[in-house]
C-alpha positions as MATLAB code, in Angstrom:
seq = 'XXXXXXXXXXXXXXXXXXXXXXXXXXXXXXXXXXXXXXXXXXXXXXXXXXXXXXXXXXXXXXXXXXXXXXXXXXXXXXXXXX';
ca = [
      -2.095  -12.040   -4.528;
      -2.473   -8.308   -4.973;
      -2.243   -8.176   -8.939;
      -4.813  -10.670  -10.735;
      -6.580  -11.242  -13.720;
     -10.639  -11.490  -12.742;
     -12.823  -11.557  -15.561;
     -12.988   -8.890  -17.918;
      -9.408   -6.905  -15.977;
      -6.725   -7.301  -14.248;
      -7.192   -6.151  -11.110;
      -4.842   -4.577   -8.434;
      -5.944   -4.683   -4.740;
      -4.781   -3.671   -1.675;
      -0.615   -3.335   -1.197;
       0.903   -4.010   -4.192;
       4.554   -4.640   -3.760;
       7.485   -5.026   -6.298;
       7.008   -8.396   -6.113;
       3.582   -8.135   -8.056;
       5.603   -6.090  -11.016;
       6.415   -9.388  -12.906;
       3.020  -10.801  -12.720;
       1.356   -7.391  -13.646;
       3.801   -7.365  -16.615;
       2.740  -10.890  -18.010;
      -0.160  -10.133  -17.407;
      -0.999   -6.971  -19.428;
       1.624   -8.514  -22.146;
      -0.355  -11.514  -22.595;
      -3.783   -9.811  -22.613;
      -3.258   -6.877  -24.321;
      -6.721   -4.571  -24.669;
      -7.624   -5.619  -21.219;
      -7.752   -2.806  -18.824;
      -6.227   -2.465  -15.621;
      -8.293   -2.030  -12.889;
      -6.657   -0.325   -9.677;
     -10.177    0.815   -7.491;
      -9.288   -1.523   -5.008;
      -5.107   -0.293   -4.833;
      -4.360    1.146   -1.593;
      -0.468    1.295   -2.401;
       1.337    0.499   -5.677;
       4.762    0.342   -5.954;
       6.338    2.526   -8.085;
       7.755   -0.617   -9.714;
       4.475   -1.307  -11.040;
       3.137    2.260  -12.196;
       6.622    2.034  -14.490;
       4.791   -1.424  -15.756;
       1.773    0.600  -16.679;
       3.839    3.623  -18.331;
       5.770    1.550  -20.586;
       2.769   -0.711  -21.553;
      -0.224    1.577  -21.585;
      -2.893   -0.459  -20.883;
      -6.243    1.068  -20.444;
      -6.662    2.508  -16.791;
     -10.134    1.791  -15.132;
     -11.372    2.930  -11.586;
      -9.986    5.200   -9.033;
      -8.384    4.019   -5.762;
      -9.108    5.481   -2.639;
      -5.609    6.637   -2.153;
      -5.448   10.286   -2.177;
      -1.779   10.521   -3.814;
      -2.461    7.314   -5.826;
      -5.162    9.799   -6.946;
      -3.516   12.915   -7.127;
      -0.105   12.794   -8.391;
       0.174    9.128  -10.138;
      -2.821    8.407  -11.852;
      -2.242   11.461  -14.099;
       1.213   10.226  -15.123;
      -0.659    7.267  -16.920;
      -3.503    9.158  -17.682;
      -1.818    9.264  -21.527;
      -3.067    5.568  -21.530;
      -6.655    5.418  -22.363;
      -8.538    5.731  -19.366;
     -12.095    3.817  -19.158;
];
């Protein structure tokens, strides 16, 4: 599983498809205040990012992805980025 809640964040690793966008979704629902941790994201589908926009959970980490980097991560950088 690519999306997963591990200790103290939910954590996104490696490819995570639209099939993770539910999960990510309950997850930052039912945990609100926890951040979301996407240092280990390779690729996110934009199904997910649109998870993160309309819930604005705190951001943590950068992923190695240079357009992850470059041209998403800003669009939720209005969410409070740790």
């Amino acid at each position: 599983m690519s999306v997963a809640l591990d200790g103290d964040a939910i954590v996104l690793t490696g490819t995570c498809g639209v099939e993770e966008a539910e999960t990510l979704f309950a997850l930052v629902q039912g945990n609100r205040g926890t951040p979301v941790d996407i240092t280990g994201a390779e690729w996110v589908h934009t199904a997910l990012w649109q998870v993160m926009l309309a819930l604005s959970p705190a951001i943590r980490g950068e992923p190695s992805n240079p357009f992850i980097r470059q041209w998403l991560l800003p669009l939720v950088s209005g969410s409070a980025r740790q």
